[in-house]
VOPAGU-2260 file (C-alpha; in pm, 1 decimal, decimal comma):
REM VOPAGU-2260
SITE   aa  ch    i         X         Y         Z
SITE  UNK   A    0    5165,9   12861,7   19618,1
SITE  UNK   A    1    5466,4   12925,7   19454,4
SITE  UNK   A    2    5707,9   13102,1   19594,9
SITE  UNK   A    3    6028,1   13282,3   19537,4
SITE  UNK   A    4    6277,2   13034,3   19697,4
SITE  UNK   A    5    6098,9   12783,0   19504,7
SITE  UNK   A    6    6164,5   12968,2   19200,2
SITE  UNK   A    7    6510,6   13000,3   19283,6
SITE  UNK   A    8    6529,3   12625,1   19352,1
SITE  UNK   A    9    6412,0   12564,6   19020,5
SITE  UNK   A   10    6605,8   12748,7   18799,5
SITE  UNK   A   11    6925,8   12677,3   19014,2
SITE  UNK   A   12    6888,6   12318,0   19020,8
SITE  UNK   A   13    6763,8   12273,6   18629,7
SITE  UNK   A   14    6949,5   12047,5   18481,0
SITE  UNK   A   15    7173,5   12131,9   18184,8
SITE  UNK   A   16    7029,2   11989,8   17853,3
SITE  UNK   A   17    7304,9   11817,2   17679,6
SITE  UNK   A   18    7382,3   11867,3   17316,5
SITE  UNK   A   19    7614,9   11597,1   17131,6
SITE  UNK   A   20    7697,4   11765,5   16854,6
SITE  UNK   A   21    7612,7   11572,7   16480,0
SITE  UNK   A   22    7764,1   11609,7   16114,2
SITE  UNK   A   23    7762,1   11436,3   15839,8
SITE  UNK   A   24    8096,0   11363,1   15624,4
SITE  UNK   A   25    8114,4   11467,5   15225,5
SITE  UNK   A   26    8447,5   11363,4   15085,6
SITE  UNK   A   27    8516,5   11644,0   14832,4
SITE  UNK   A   28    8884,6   11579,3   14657,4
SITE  UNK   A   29    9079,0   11289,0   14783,3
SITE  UNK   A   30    9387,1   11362,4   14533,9
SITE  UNK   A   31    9478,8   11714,0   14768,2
SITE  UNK   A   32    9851,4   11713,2   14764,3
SITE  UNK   A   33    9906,3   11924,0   15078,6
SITE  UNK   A   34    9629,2   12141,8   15143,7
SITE  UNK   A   35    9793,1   12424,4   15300,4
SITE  UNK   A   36    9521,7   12694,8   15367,9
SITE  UNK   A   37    9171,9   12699,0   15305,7
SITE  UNK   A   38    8940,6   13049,0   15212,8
SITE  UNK   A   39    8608,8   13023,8   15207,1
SITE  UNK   A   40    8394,6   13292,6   14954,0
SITE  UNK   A   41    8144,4   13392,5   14676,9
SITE  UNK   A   42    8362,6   13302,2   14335,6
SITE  UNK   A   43    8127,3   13298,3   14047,4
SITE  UNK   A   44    7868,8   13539,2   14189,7
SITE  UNK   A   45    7564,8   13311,1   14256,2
SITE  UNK   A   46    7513,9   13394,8   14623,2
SITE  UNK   A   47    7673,6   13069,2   14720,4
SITE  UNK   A   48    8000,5   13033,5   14922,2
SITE  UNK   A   49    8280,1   12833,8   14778,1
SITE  UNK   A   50    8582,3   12693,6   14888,0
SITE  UNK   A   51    8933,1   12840,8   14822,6
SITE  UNK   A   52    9225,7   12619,4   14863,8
SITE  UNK   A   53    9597,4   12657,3   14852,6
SITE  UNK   A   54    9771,6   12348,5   14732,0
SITE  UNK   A   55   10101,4   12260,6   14679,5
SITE  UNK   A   56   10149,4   12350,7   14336,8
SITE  UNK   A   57    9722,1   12508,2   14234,7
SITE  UNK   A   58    9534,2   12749,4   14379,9
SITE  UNK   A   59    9212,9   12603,1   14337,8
SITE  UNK   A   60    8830,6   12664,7   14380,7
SITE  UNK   A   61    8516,4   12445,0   14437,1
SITE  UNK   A   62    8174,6   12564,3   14293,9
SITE  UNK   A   63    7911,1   12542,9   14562,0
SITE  UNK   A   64    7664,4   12266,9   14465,9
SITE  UNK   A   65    7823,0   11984,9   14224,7
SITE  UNK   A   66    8172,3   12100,8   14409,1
SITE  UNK   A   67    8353,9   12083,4   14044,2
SITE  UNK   A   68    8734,5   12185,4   14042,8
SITE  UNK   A   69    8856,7   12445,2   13829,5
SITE  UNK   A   70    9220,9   12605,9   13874,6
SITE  UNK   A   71    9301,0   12933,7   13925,7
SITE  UNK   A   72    9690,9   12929,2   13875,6
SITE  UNK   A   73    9922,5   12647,0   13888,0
SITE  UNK   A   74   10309,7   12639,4   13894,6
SITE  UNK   A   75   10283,8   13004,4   13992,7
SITE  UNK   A   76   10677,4   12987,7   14213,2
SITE  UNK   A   77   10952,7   12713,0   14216,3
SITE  UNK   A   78   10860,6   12654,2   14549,9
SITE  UNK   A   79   10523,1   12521,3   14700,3
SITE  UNK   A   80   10197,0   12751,6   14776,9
SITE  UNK   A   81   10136,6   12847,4   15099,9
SITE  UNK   A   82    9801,5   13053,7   15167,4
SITE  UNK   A   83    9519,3   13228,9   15002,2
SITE  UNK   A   84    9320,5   13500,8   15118,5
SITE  UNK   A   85    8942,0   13546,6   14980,3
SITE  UNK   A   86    8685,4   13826,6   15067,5
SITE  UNK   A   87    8459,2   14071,1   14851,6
SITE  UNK   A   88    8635,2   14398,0   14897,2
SITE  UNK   A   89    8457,9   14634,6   14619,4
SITE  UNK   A   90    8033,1   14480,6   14672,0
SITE  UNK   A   91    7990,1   14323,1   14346,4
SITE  UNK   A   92    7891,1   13977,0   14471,8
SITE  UNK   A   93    8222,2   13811,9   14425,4
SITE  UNK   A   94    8528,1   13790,8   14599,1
SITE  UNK   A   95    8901,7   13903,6   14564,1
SITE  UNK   A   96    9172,8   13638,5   14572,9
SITE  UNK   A   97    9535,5   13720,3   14682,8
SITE  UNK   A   98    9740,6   13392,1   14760,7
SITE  UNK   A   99   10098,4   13366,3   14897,7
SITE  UNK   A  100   10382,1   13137,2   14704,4
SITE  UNK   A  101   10750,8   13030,8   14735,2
SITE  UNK   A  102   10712,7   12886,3   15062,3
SITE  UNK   A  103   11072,2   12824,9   15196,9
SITE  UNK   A  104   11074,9   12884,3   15548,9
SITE  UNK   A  105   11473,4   12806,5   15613,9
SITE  UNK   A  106   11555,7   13094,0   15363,3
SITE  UNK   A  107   11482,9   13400,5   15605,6
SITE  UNK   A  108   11702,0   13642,9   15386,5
SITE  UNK   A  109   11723,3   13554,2   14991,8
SITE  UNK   A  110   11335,3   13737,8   14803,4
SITE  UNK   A  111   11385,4   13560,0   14586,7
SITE  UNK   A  112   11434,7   13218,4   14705,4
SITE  UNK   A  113   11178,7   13236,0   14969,3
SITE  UNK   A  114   10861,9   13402,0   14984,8
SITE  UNK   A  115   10620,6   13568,3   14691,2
SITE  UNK   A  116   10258,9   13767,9   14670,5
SITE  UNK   A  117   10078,3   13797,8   14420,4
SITE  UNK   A  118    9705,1   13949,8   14380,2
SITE  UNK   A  119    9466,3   13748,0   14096,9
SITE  UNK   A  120    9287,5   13894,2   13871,4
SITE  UNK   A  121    8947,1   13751,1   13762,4
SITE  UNK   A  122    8899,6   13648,5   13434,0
SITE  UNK   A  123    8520,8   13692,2   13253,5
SITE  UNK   A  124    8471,3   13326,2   13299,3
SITE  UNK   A  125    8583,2   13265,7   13662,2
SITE  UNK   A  126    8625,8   12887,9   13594,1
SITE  UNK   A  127    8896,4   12983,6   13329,3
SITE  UNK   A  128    9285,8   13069,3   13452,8
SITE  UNK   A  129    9335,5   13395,5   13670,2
SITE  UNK   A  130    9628,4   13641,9   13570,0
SITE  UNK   A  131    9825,0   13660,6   13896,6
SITE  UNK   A  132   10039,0   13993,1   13947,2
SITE  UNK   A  133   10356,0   14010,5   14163,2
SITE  UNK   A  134   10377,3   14199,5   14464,1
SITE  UNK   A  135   10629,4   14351,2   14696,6
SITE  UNK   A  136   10728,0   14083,3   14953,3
SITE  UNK   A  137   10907,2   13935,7   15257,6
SITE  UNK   A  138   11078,1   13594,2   15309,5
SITE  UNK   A  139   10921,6   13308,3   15460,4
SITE  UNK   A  140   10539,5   13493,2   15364,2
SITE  UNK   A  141   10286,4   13231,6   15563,7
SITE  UNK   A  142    9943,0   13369,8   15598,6
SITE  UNK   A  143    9761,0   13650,9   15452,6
SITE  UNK   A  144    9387,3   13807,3   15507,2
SITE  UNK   A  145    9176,9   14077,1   15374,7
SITE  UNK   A  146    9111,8   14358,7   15661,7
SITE  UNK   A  147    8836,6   14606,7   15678,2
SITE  UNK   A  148    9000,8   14939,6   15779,7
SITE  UNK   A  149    8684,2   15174,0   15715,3
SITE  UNK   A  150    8338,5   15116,4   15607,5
SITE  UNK   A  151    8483,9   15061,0   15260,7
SITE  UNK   A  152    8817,5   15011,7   15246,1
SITE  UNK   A  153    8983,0   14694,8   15296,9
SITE  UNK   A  154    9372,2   14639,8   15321,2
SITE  UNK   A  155    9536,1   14331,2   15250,0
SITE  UNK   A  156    9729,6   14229,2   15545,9
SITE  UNK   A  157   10037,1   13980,5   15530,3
SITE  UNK   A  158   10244,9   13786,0   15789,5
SITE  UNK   A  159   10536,2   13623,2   15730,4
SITE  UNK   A  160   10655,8   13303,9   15961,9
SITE  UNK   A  161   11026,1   13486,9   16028,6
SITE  UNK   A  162   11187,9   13788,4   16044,0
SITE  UNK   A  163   11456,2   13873,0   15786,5
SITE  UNK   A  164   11748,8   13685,9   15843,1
SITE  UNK   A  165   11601,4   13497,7   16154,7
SITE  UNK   A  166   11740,8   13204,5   16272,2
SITE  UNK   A  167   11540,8   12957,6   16488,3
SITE  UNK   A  168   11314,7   13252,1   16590,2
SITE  UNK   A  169   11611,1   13504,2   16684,2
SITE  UNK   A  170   11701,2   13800,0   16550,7
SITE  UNK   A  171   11458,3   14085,1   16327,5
SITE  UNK   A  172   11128,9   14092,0   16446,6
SITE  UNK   A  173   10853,6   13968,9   16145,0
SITE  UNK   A  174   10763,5   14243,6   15919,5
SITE  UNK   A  175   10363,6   14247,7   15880,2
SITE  UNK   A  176   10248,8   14399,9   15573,5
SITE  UNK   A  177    9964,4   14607,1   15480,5
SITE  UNK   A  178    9916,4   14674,3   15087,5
SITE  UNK   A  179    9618,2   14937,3   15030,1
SITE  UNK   A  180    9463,8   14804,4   14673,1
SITE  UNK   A  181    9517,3   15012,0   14340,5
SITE  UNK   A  182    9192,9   15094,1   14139,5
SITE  UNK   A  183    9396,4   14936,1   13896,7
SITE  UNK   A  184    9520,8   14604,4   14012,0
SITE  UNK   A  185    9841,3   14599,0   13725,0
SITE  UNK   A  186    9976,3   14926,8   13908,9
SITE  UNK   A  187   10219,3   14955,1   14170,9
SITE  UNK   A  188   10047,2   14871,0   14526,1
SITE  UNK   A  189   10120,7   15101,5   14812,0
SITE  UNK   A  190   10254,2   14909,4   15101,8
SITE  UNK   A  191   10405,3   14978,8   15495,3
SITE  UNK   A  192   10514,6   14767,2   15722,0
SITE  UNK   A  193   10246,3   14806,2   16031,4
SITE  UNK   A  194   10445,5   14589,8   16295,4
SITE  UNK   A  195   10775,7   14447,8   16378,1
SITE  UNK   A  196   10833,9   14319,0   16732,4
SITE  UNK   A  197   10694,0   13968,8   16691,8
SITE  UNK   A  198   10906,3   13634,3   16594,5
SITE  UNK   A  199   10750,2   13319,9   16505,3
SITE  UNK   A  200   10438,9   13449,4   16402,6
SITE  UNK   A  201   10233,9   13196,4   16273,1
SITE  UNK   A  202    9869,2   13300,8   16262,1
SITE  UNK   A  203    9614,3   13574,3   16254,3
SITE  UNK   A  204    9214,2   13604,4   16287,3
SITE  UNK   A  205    9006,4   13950,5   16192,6
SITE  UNK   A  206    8718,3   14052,2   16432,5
SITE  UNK   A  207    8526,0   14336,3   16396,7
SITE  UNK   A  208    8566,0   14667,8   16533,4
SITE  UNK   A  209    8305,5   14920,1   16478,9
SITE  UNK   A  210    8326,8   15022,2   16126,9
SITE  UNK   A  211    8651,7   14860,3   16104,0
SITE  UNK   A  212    8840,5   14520,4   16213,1
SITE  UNK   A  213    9092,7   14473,5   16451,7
SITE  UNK   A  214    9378,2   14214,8   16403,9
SITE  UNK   A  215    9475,4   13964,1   16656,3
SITE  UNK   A  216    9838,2   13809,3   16561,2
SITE  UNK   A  217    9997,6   13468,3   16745,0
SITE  UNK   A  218   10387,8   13398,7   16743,7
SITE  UNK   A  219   10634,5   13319,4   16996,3
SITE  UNK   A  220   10587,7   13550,1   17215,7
SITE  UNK   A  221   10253,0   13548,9   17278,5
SITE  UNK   A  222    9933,5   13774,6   17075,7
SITE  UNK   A  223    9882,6   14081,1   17026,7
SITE  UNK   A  224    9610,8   14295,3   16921,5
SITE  UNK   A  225    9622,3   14572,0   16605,1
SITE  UNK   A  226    9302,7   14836,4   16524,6
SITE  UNK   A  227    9302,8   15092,6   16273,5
SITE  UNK   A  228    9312,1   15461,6   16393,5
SITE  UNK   A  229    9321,4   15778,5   16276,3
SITE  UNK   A  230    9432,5   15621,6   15962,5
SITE  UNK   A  231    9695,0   15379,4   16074,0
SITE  UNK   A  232    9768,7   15091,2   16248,2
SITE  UNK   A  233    9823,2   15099,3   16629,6
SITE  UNK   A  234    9880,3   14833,9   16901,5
SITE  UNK   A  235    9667,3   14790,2   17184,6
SITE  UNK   A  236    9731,3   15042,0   17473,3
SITE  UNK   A  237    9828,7   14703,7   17702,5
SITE  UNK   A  238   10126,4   14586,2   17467,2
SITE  UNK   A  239   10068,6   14231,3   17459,8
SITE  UNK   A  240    9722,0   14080,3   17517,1
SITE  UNK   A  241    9850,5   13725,7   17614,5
SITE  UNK   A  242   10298,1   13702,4   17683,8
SITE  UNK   A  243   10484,6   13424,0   17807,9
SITE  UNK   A  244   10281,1   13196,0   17613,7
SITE  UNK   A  245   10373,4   13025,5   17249,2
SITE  UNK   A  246   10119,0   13015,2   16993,2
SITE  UNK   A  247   10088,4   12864,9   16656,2
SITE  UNK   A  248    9682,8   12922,6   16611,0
SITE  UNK   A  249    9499,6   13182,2   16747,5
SITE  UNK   A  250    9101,9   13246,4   16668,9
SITE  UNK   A  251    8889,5   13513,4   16815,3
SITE  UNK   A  252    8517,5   13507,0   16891,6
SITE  UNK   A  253    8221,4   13609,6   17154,8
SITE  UNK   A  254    8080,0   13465,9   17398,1
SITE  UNK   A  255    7759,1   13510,0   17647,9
SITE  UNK   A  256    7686,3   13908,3   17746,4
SITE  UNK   A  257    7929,8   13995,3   17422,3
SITE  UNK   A  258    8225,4   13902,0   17581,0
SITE  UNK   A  259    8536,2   13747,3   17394,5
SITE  UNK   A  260    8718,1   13451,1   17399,6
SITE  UNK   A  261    9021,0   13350,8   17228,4
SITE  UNK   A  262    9130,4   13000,0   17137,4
SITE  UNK   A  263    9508,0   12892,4   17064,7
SITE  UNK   A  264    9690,0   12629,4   16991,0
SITE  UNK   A  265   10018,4   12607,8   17199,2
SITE  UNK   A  266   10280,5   12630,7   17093,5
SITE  UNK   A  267   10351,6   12658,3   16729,4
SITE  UNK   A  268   10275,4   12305,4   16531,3
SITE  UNK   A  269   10204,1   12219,3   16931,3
SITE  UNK   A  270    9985,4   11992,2   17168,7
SITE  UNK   A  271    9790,0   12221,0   17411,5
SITE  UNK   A  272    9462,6   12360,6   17281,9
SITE  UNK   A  273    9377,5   12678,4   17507,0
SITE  UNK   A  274    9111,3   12935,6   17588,9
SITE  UNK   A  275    9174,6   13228,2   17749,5
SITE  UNK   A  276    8806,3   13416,8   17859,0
SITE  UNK   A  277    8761,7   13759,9   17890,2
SITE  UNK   A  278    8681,8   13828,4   18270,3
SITE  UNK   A  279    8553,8   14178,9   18267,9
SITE  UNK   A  280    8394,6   14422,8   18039,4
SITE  UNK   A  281    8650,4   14656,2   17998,1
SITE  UNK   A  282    8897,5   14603,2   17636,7
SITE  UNK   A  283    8941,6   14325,2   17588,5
SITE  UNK   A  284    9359,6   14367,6   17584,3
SITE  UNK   A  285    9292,8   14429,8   17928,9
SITE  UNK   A  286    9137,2   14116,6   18025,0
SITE  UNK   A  287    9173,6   13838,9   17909,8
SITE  UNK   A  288    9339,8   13658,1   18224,8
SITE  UNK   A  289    9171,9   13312,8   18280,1
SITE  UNK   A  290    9360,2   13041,2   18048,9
SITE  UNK   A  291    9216,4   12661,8   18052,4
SITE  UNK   A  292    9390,1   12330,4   17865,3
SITE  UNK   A  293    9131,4   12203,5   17673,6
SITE  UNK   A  294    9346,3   11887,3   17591,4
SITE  UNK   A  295    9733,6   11791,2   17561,9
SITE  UNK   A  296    9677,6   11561,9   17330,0
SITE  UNK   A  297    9746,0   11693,3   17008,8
SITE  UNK   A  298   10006,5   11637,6   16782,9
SITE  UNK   A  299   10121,2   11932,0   16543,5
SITE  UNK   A  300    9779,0   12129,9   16616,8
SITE  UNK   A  301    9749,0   12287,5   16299,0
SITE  UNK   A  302    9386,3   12431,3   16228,8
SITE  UNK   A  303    9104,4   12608,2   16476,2
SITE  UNK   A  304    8773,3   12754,1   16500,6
SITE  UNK   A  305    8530,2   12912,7   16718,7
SITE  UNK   A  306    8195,2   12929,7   16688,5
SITE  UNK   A  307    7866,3   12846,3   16805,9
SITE  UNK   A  308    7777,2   12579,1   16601,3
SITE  UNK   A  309    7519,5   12397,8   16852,6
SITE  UNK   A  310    7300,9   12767,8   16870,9
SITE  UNK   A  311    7375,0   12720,8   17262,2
SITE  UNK   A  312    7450,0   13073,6   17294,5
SITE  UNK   A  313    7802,6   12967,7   17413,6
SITE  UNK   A  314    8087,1   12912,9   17180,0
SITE  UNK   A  315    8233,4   12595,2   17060,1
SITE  UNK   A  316    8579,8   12500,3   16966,5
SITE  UNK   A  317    8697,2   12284,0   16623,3
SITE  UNK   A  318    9033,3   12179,7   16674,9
SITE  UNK   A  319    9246,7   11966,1   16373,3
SITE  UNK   A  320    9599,5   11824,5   16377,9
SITE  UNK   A  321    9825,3   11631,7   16132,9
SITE  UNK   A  322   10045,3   11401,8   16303,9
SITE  UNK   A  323    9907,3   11088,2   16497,9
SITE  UNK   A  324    9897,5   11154,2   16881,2
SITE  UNK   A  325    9984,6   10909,7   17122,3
SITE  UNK   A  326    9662,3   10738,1   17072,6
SITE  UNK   A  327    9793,0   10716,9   16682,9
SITE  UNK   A  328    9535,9   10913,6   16557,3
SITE  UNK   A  329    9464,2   11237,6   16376,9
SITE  UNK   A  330    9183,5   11427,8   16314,1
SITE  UNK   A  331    8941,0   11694,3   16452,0
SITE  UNK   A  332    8702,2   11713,1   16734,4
SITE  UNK   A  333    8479,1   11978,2   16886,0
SITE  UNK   A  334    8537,1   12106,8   17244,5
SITE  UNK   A  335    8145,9   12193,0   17381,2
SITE  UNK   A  336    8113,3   12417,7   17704,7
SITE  UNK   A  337    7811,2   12267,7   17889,3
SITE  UNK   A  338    7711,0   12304,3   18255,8
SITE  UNK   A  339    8083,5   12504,8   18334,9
SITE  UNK   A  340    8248,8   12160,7   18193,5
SITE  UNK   A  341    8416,4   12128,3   17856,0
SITE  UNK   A  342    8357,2   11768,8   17687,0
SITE  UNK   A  343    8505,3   11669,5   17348,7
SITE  UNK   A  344    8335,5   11458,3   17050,2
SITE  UNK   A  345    8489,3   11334,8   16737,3
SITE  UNK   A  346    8403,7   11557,7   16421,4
SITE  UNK   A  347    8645,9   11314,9   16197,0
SITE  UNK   A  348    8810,6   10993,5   16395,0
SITE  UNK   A  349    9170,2   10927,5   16250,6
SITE  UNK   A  350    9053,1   11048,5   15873,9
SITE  UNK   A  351    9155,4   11396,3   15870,9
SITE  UNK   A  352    9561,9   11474,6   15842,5
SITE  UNK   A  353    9410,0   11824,3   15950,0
SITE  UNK   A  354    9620,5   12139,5   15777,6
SITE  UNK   A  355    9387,8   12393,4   15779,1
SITE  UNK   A  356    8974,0   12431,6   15860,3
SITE  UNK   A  357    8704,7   12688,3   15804,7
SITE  UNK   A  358    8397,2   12726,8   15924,8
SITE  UNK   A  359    8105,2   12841,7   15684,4
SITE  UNK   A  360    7733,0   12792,6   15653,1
SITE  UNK   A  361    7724,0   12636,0   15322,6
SITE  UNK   A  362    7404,2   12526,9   15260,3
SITE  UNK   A  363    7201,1   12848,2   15445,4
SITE  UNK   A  364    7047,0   12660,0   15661,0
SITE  UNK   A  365    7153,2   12876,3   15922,5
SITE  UNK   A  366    7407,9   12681,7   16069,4
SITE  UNK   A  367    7811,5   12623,8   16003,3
SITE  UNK   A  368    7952,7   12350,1   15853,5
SITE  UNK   A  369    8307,4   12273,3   15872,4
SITE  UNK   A  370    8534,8   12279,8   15570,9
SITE  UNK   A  371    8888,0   12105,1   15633,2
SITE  UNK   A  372    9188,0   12004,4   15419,0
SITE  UNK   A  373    9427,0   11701,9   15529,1
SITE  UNK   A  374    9834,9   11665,3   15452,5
SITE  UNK   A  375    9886,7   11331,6   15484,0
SITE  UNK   A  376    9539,3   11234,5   15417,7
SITE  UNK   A  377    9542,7   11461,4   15064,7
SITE  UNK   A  378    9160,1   11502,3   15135,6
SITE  UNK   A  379    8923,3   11807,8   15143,9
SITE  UNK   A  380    8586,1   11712,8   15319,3
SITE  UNK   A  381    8261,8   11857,7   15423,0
SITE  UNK   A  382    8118,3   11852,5   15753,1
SITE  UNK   A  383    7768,4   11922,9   15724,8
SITE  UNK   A  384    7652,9   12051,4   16054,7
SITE  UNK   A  385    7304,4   11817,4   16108,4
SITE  UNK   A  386    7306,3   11881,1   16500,0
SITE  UNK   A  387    6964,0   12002,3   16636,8
């Protein structure tokens, strides 16, 4: 007879199935001269998702299949590139590319010295040049994203690394942008400044809100959390979701029962990767208390996501950096929550300089792959995600 303490035995005591997580390696380009930011989107309208990438001196794409290279723009500021920003805003299949330029990040004052955005427009053959168009901008300009702020609208939001006139992370606070988009893309572009008490802000992720997003924004001083209301942009209630704390990286996802995690690498180009769980279900700016060190070990931790890759209903986190550690290695490896414990496994062993990574089901197989560009490396590979 079986009975309920039996039951209760069984289910207690069940041992946790262990998944080691499995990709296979596609080398894509392995003449990247930086690789500073990665995009990942629809291009050339065929349903597939390409990758973006911001180079030193290109913005670039690669066509979903053979993974050919054609150039958007090229030579586009006297300084490098910096970021690139891809997502179809306007439901015709294909996305809208803004990228960010003149990156100069010990000019905090001089426009135009430091700093540059400019919005591309497509051309009829997308594998042809784009006709970038200059918009308003800030010094030191670092990472940008497209933002859903109703069912239809999208903003383009901007974040530069300083504050005007900042010196090692003192003074103004960082002016971040929001630029609503012209029907006509050559006209001036509306723009307000949404925030301006962080310093050092490296980093942002997008995660959805209803019919809208919300922003979640790491710098010195720790992240906070923007959503669009009543037609502007407000921060949370709380003030700052996570203070005290340093961050260069910062991605947002949930976990089991709906519940949010964040992940962060500490502090900015640091060696702690964090996650901070979400311990009730009220906001989640008012709860996310529990932080854990996933390692120390990096060495300028430079790229993140979050995701459940495994399809273990419990998120995992990808993790690159660009500078050997102390075991003289780079690379990226995948931090797996099973059975309450978090183990690691090599995604790339001492291969990857890693700058930037996305995550992306490229081949719609249901599953994401991991896209990731290396500095020292000058590589752009393809993890495909093969684990079961």
């Amino acid at each position: 007879m079986i009975t309920a303490s039996f039951i209760f035995y069984f289910f207690y005591y069940l041992p946790v199935i262990f998944i080691e997580p499995k990709f296979e390696t596609q080398v894509i380009d392995t003449a990247v001269a930086i690789g500073y930011g990665l995009a990942i989107g629809d291009v050339d309208g065929d349903r597939k998702p390409d990758i973006l990438l911001a180079d030193k001196k290109q913005f670039v794409w690669y066509r979903n299949g053979d993974w050919k290279r054609f150039v958007m723009v090229e030579n586009l500021t006297e300084s490098d590139n910096v970021c690139i920003a891809a997502r179809d805003i306007d439901g015709d299949g294909k996305v809208e590319v803004a990228v960010g330029a003149q990156w100069n990040p010990g000019e905090t004052s001089d426009t135009l010295k430091s700093g540059s955005v400019h919005y591309l427009i497509r051309p009829k053959d997308p594998t042809q040049k784009w006709t970038p168009v200059g918009l308003h901008h800030e010094p030191t300009i670092h990472r940008m994203r497209w933002v859903k702020v109703t069912e239809n609208t999208f903003q383009l939001i901007v974040l530069p690394l300083h504050g005007r006139g900042n010196k090692a992370g003192e003074g103004q606070g960082v002016n971040v942008i929001a630029y609503d988009i012209p029907k006509n893309p050559n006209q001036n572009w509306k723009y307000e400044v949404i925030d301006n008490t962080m310093h050092l802000t490296h980093n942002l992720d997008v995660v959805e809100n209803g019919k809208s997003e919300q922003i979640y924004i790491g710098g010195k001083e720790g992240i906070k959390v923007f959503s669009f209301e009543g037609g502007t942009w407000v921060a949370s209630s709380g003030g700052w979701l996570v203070d005290g704390k340093s961050f260069g990286e910062v991605r947002v996802a949930k976990g089991p029962g709906g519940k949010r995690i964040i992940a962060g690498i500490e502090p900015m180009h640091g060696t702690e990767l964090t996650v901070y769980a979400q311990n009730t279900n009220q906001s989640f700016q008012q709860a996310a208390e529990a932080r854990t060190v996933l390692t120390s070990d990096l060495n300028q931790g430079h790229a993140l996501g979050v995701y459940d890759l495994l399809g273990i209903e419990n998120n995992q986190v990808v993790v690159g950096w660009r500078e050997p550690n102390a075991e003289k290695k780079v690379g990226i490896k995948i931090f797996v929550n099973q059975g309450g414990s978090w183990n690691n496994f090599w995604v790339d062993e001492n291969g990857m300089a890693c700058e930037d990574l996305q995550l992306a089901d490229l081949d719609g197989d249901g599953k994401q792959d991991i896209i990731a560009s290396g500095r020292s490396t000058h590589n752009l590979k393809i993890y495909w995600n093969k684990s079961k």
